[in-house]
Each structure stands twice: as structure tokens, then as C-alpha cells.
C-alpha positions in Angstrom: 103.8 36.3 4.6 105.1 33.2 6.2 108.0 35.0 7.7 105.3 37.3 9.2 103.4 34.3 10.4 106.5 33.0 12.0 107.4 35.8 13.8 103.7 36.0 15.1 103.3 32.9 16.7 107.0 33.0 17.7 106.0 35.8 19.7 103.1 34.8 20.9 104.7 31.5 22.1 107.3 33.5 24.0 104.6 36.1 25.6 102.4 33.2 26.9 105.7 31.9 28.6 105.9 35.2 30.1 102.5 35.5 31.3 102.4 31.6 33.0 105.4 32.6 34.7 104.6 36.2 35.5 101.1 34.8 37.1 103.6 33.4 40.0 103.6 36.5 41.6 101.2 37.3 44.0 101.4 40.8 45.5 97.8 41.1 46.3 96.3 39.9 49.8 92.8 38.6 49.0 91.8 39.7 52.8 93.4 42.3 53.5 92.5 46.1 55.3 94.2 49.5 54.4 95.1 51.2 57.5 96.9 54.6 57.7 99.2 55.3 61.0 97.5 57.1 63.3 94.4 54.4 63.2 96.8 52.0 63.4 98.6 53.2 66.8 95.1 53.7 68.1 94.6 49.9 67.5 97.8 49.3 69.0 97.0 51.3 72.0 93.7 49.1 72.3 94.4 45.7 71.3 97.9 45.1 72.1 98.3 41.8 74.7 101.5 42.6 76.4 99.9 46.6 77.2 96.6 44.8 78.3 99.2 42.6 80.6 100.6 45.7 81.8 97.5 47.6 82.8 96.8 44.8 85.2 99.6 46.4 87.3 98.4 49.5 87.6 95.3 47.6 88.8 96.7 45.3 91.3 98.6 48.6 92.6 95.2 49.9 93.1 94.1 47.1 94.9 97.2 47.3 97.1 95.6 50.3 98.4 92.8 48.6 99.9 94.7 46.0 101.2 96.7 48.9 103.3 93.6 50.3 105.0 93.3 47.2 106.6 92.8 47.3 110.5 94.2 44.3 112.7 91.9 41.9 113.4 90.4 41.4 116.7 90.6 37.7 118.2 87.4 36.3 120.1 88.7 33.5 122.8 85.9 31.1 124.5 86.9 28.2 126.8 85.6 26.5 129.1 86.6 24.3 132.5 86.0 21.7 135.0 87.5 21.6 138.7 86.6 17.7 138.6 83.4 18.7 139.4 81.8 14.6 139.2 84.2 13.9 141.9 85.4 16.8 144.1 82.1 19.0 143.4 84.9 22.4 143.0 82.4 23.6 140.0 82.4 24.2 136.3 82.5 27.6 134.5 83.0 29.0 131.2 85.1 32.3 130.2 84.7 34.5 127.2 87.3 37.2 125.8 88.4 40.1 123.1 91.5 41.2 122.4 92.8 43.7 120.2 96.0 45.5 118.8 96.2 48.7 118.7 98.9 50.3 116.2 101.2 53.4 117.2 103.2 55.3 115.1 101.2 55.9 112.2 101.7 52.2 111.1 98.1 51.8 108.6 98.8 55.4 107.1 102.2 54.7 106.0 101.2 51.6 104.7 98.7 53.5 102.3 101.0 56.1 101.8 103.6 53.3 100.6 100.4 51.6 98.8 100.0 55.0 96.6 102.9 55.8 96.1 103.4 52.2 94.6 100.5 53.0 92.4 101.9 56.0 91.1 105.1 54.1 89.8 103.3 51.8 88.5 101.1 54.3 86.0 104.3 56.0 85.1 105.9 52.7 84.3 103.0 51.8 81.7 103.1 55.0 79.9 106.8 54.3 79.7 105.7 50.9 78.3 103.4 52.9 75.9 106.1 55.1 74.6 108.1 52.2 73.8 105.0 50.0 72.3 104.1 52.9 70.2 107.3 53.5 68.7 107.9 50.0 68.1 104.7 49.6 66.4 105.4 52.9 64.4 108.9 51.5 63.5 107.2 48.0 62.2 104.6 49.9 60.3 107.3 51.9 58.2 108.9 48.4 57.9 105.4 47.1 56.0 105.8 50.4 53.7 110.3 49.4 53.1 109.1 45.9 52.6 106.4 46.7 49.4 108.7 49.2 48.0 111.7 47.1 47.7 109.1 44.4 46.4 108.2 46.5 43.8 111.7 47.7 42.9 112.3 43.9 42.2 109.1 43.3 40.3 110.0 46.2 38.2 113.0 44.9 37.5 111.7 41.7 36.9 109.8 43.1 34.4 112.7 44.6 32.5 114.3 41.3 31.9 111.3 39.6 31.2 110.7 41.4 28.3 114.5 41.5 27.1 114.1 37.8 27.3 110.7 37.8 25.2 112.6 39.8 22.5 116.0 37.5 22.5 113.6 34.5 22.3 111.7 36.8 19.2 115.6 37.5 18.0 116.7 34.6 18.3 113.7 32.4 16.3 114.6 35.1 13.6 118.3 34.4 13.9 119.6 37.5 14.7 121.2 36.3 18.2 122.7 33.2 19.2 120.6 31.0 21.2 123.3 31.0 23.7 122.2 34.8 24.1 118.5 34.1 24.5 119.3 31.4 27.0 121.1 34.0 29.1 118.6 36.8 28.9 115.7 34.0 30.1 118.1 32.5 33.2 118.4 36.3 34.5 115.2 36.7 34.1 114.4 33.9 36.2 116.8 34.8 38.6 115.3 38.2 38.8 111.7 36.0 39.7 113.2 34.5 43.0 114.4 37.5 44.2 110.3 38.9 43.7 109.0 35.7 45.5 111.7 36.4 48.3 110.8 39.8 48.8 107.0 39.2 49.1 107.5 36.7 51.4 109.1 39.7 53.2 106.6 41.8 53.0 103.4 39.3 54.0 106.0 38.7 56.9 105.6 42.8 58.0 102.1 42.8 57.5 101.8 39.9 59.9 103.9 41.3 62.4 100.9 44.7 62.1 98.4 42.1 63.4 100.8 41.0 66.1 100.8 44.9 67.4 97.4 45.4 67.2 96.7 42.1 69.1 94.8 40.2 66.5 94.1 36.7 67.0 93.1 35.5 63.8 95.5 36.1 60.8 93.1 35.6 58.2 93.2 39.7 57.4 96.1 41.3 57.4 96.6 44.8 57.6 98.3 46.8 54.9 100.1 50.5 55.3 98.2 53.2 53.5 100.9 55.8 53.5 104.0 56.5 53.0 107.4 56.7 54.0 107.1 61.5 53.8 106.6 64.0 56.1 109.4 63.4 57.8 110.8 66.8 58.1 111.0 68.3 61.6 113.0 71.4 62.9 114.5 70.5 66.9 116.8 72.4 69.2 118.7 70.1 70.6 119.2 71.7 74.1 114.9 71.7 74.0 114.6 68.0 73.6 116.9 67.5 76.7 115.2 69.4 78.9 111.9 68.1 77.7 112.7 64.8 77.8 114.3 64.7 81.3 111.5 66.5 83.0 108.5 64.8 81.1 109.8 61.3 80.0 108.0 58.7 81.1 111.2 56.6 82.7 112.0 59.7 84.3 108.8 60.4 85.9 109.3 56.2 87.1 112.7 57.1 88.3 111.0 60.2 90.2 108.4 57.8 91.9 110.9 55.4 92.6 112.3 58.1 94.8 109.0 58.6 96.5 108.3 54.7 97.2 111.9 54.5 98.3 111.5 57.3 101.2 107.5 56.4 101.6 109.2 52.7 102.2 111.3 54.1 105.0 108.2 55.8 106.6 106.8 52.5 106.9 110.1 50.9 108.9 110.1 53.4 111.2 106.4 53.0 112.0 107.0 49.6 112.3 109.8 49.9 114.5 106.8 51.1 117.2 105.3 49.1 119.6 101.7 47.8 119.2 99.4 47.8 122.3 97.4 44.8 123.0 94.3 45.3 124.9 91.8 42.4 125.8 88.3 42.5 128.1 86.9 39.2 129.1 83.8 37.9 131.3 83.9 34.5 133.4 80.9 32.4 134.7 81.7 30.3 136.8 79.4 27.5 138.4 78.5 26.4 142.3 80.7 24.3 144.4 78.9 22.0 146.8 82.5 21.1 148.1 81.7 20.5 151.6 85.3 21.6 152.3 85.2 25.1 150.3 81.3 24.9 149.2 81.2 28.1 147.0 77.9 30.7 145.1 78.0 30.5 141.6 79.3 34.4 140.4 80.5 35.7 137.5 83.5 38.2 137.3 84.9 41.0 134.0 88.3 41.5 133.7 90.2 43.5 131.0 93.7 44.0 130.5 96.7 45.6 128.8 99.8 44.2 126.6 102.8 45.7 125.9 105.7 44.3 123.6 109.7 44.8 125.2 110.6 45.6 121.6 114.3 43.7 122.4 114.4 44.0 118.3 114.9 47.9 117.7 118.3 47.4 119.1 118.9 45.9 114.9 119.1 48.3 112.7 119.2 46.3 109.7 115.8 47.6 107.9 116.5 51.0 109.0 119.7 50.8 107.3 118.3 49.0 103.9 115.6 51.6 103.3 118.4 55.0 104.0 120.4 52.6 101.4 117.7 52.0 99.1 116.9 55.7 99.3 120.6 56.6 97.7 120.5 54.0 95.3 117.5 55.2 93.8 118.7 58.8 94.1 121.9 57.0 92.0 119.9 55.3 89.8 117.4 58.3 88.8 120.9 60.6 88.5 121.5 57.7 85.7 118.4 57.5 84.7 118.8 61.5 83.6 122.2 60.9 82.2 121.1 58.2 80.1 118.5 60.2 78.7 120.6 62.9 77.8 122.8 60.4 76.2 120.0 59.1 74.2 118.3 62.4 72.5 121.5 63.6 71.8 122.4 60.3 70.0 119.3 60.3 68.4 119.8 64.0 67.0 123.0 63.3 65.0 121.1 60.2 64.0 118.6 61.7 62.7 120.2 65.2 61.0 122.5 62.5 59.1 119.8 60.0 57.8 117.9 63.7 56.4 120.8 64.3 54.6 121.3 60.9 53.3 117.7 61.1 52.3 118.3 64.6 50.3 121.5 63.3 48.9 119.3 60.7 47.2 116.8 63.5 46.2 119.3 65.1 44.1 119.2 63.1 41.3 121.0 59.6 41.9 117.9 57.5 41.4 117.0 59.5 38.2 120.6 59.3 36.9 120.6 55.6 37.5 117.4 55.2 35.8 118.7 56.8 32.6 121.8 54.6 32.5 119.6 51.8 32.8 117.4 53.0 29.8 120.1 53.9 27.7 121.5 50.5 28.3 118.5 48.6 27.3 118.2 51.0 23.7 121.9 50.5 22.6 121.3 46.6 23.8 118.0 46.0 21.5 119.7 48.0 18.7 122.9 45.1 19.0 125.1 48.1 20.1 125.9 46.9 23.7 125.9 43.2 25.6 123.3 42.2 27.8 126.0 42.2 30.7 126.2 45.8 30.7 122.2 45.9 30.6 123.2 43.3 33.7 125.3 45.7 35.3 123.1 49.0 34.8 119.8 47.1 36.2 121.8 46.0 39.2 122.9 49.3 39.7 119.7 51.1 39.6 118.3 48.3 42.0 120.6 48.6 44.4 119.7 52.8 44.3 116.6 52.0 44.6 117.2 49.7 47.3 119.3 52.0 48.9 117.2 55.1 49.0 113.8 52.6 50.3 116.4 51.3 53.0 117.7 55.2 53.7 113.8 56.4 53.3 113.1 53.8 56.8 116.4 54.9 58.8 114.7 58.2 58.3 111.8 57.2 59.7 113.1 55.2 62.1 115.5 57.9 63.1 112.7 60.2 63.6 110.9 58.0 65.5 113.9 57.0 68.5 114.5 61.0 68.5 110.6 61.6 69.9 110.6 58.2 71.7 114.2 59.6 73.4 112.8 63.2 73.9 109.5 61.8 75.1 107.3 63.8 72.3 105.0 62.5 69.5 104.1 64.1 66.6 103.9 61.4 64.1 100.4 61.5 61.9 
């Protein structure tokens, strides 16, 4: 009976160390909101500051357009004179005029033209900023989903070797290990702790960088992934993906505007080369003379008149020669632009047909053999049959197949996710 008592409180001693320690970990977010992906990127596509930032150039493009349908001013002139009229008595008068310019060439519609044109590139580039926003954000919510999986392959483990060193400290009160033994079985344990506390703090780091997607400005609730890492399977022609991506990609479609602003640009310098005409009308009044010399009526008299510029200045070239150049180097860079694309589905093809057979490889039983080993281990180990540096060795080795698959699980994900960002398609749910 005493032996029994022993071994009672011996246990119970050891399972309330467990327990104080085991209450360390922390795995739950008192404020936190499930979210699955597609409300997610909807948030994203909302919320986020730096695509906010970017609509406001779609919006000073758009103002642009006003600002091109602008006509030139007209100029008002009034003055006024004196022919020392307190002294020689030649008179005093005062003279209004209004001038204007008149532009030639087509000057104000190839400005708005330009203007539009500018406008257009400037959509296309924030839907290319979307596409890349979006599959970051999908990337960093698949990192959330990595992060609590290999959290939980540790705190599993962790709580293996917690309660292998609850038994030695059980075994070894009843003497049937050293304490040497016991001592070893409670430091991995304890080592197996800080590598739980590590990988939460991993994981609260993810969730945090959710909130930074969806543009949240107070971290006090964090959002948490409700799905996960499956339904990654898709079926692509390659040759498909190319010719989808370079005709509909959003870059493209910038690189295909650039080409428009580039030769609506050069519209615009050769308007400008045009001369402006400058007309102005004008009235003078002008008073009496009582010059007894040249005494003179008070009259009034109109004139109007014509300007016209000696454009000395056409003779340079220089602007007509930087928009023809700026019109091939855009026609280069879009040529690139279409190169680089193709470069990049087809990258992320064999990118993605090698992380699905990674993923498969691990489907076909390597995680379940591993887990075996591991439980085998820990039977011959409490039975005295084996050392607790093979159990060592066969928990390490399951973790790091664990690990491995979690880590493989997100390259598929991620690899999935470049592909559509690189053919410009989205699918993702």
C-alpha cells in the first residue's frame, strides 16, 4: 500500500510539473478573426494602403485630362498717358486692349490625346500592381497556414517527450532507471519547449503581416487562416499560359500603352513645332489739346492687329528626334516585356509540375512510415528494450518529415500562385 501511495504522489508530482510547464504555451489569440481566402483578398483589395496610394494615379491621370482642354488665356492690357499736359497742354488719354493666341496644328487635341492616353497606362499599371498585391497577399496567407502547422508538428512533439519524461521521472522514483536517464529525457523535453515558443512567435508574426495586407491600423485582432494548404491541383498547357499571359497580362497591356503615349507624345511635338497666331484689338481715348501751337479735338480711335512668331527654333530637331527614339525604345522594351513573360510562365510551369510531385512523393507514405518508426521506438523504449537516443533520433526524423512536407505543402502553393500571377489568370478560392 505504501509503494502504491508512493508511486501516486510521485506521479502526480511529476504531472503537475508537466502541466505548469505545458501552460507556457500559448497557441490561442484571445482576439482574433477566422478568415478564409477569397474574403481575405477581398479585404486586401479594399484596405490595402500602398493600392489606395496607387489609385490616386489613375486619378491625377484623370485630372490631367482637364488640365489638357485648357485654352490659352487671353491678356487684358490698360494704360494710360500724359503729353505733359500741366505744362505744354498736348493732352491726356487712356488706351485699352485684348490679345489672344490662337493655336495651329492641333496643339489642345494632342494634348488630350497625350492626357488619355496617359490615363490609360496608368489603369493598366494598377491592375498590374493588383496582380502582384494579390498574389503576395495569397503567398503570406499560405505562409499563416505553414506557420501553425509546423507549430503544431513541434507541440506534438513536445508532447511526446513530455510524457517520456513524466514516466522516467515515475521510473526513476521507483528505481528502475538511473536518474541520469530521467535528467536527459526532462532536458529534451525542455529543449523541445523552446523550439514550440519559437515557432509561435513565428506564426503570431504571419498573422500580423495578414493585417498589414488588409491595411489594418490597429493590431489588436489579428486574423487567422481558415483553410488549408489543398486544392491545389490544376491541369495547364503550357503553350496556353503563354499566349494568355502575353496578350492579357497586365504589364503587357502597360507595355502596349506605353507604346500609345510614346507615339501620342510625338503628336504633341509636332503640334508644337507650329506657330501660334497672336491677335490683339484695342481702343484709345485720347483727351483735348489746347496747345496753341497744334491745339487738337478730343477723338478716340480702334485698332486691332496680328502676330506671327519667325519660328528660328524648328531648324533643332532635338524633340523631334527624342520622341522617334523614345518610340523604339518602348517598342524594345515592350519586345522585352513579352520575352520576359514567356520566360516567367514557363519558369513557373517546371516550378510548379516539380513541387506536385514532391507533394505526391510525400503522399505516398513517408510521413506515415516515419510515424511508425517513431511509435515503435517509444514501445521498445518504455518496455527498457531500446535507449532514449534512438527515441531522439526517430522523433527528429519524423519532425523533420513533417517539417518537410508543411514546407513542400507552401512551395506548392506558392508555386501555383507565381504560375497564375506569371500567366495573368486567377483561380485561387
Amino acid at each position: 500500500m505504501k509503494f502504491i501511495f508512493k508511486y501516486i504522489l510521485t506521479f502526480a508530482f511529476a504531472l503537475g510539473i508537466a502541466v505548469n510547464v505545458s501552460a507556457q504555451i500559448d497557441t490561442n489569440l484571445t482576439y482574433s478573426k477566422k478568415l478564409s481566402l477569397v474574403p481575405y483578398l477581398n479585404l486586401v483589395g479594399k484596405q490595402n494602403l500602398g493600392l489606395l496610394a496607387q489609385q490616386y494615379n489613375v486619378s491625377i491621370a484623370e485630372a490631367g485630362i482637364e488640365s489638357a482642354k485648357v485654352f490659352p488665356d487671353p491678356q487684358l492690357t490698360v494704360g494710360a498717358y500724359n503729353n505733359q499736359e500741366s505744362k505744354l497742354h498736348l493732352g491726356q488719354g487712356v488706351n485699352f486692349s485684348l490679345g489672344a493666341t490662337l493655336e495651329l496644328g492641333g496643339k489642345r487635341s494632342a494634348r488630350i490625346n497625350l492626357a488619355k492616353s496617359q490615363t490609360e497606362l496608368s489603369k493598366a499599371l494598377l491592375t498590374d500592381y493588383l496582380r502582384n498585391l494579390r498574389a503576395d497577399a495569397a503567398m503570406a496567407y499560405y505562409n499563416a497556414i505553414q506557420q501553425k502547422d509546423l507549430l503544431l508538428v513541434q507541440e506534438n512533439s513536445y508532447q511526446t517527450m513530455k510524457h517520456l519524461a513524466d514516466a522516467d521521472s515515475v521510473r526513476f522514483k521507483l528505481g528502475a532507471i538511473a536518474q541520469i536517464d530521467a535528467r536527459q529525457s526532462k532536458l529534451e523535453a525542455s529543449s523541445f519547449l523552446n523550439s514550440v515558443i519559437q515557432n509561435e512567435s513565428d506564426w503570431k508574426s504571419s498573422l500580423v503581416q495578414l493585417s498589414v495586407f488588409t491595411g489594418k491600423k490597429d493590431m489588436d485582432t489579428l486574423f487567422v487562416p481558415t483553410k488549408s494548404a489543398d486544392n491545389l491541383e490544376r491541369t495547364f498547357v503550357l503553350t496556353q499560359l503563354i499566349n494568355n499571359a502575353q496578350n492579357n497580362r497586365a504589364d503587357a497591356v502597360a507595355a502596349q500603352n506605353s507604346k500609345t503615349v510614346a507615339e501620342k507624345n510625338l503628336s504633341l511635338v509636332k503640334a508644337n513645332r507650329t506657330i501660334d497666331l497672336g491677335i490683339n484689338t484695342g481702343m484709345q481715348f485720347s483727351g483735348a489739346s489746347t496747345n496753341d501751337i497744334a491745339p487738337t479735338p478730343a477723338y478716340h480711335s480702334v485698332n486691332a492687329g496680328l502676330s506671327v512668331p519667325l519660328k528660328f527654333s524648328n531648324h533643332y530637331k532635338g524633340d523631334l528626334k527624342a520622341a522617334h527614339f523614345t518610340i523604339q525604345q518602348v517598342a524594345v522594351q515592350y519586345d522585352q516585356v513579352l520575352q520576359q513573360i514567356q520566360a516567367d510562365v514557363i519558369q513557373s510551369y517546371f516550378n510548379y509540375k516539380s513541387a506536385q510531385k514532391q507533394v505526391q512523393q510525400y503522399k505516398s507514405g513517408l510521413i506515415a512510415d516515419a510515424e511508425k518508426v517513431l511509435n515503435g521506438k517509444i514501445y521498445s523504449y518504455k518496455r527498457g528494450e531500446t535507449s532514449l537516443l534512438e527515441v531522439l533520433n526517430a522523433q527528429r526524423t519524423y519532425n523533420d518529415v513533417q517539417e518537410g512536407y508543411y514546407q513542400t505543402l507552401y512551395n506548392y502553393a506558392a508555386a501555383l500562385i507565381t504560375l497564375e500571377r506569371s500567366a495573368g489568370i486567377w483561380d485561387l478560392q
